[in-house]
N, C-alpha and C positions, 0 to 999 in steps of 0.2 A: 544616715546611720540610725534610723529609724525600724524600727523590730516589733511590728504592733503586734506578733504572737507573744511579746512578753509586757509589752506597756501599749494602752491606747492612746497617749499621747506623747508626740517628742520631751524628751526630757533637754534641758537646758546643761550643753559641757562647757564648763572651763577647764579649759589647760593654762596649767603654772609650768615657767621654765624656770626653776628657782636654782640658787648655789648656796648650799649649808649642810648640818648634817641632820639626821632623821630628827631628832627633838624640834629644831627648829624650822624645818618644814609642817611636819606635826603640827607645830602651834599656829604656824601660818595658816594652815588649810584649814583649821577650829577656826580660827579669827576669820576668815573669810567666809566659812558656811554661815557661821550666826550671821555675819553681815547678808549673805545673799537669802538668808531665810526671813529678814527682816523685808527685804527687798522685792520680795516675788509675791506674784498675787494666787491666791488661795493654794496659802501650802506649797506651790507646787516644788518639786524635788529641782536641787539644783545637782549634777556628779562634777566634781573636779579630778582634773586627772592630770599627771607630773608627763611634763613633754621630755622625752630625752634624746637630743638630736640626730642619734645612730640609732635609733629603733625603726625599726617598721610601723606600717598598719595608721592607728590614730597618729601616734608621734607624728610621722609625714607626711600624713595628710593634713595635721594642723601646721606646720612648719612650711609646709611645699602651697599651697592651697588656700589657706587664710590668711586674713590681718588681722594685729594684735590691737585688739579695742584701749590695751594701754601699754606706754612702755618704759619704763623710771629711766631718764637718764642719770650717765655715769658724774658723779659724782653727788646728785643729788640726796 
């Protein structure tokens, strides 16, 4: 998913598949940018992007395709 007429270098996605409402995802994806911009070496751009299980395109390609580098369990 790489588009090197618009960037020469892959950019780094996280996908969240969060449950709340817009405020509180809002502040989650703030809270996680500063973290991953603390994280990454020189700058570089990190996108997060909201997975939503009936969508097409990225949604299912990260649902159908990938593993989740982390995943809270329930009740924790």
């Amino acid at each position: 998913m790489h588009d090197q007429a618009v960037d020469e270098q892959p950019n780094l996605l996280v996908g969240l598949e969060v449950d709340g409402n817009l405020a509180e995802i809002d502040a989650l994806i703030n809270k996680a940018s500063n973290l991953a911009s603390e994280m990454v070496a020189n700058e570089e751009p990190v996108d997060f992007f909201l997975v939503l299980k009936k969508e097409r395109g990225v949604s299912h390609y990260l649902i159908s395709h990938t593993w989740p580098f982390y995943q809270r369990r329930w009740g924790s």
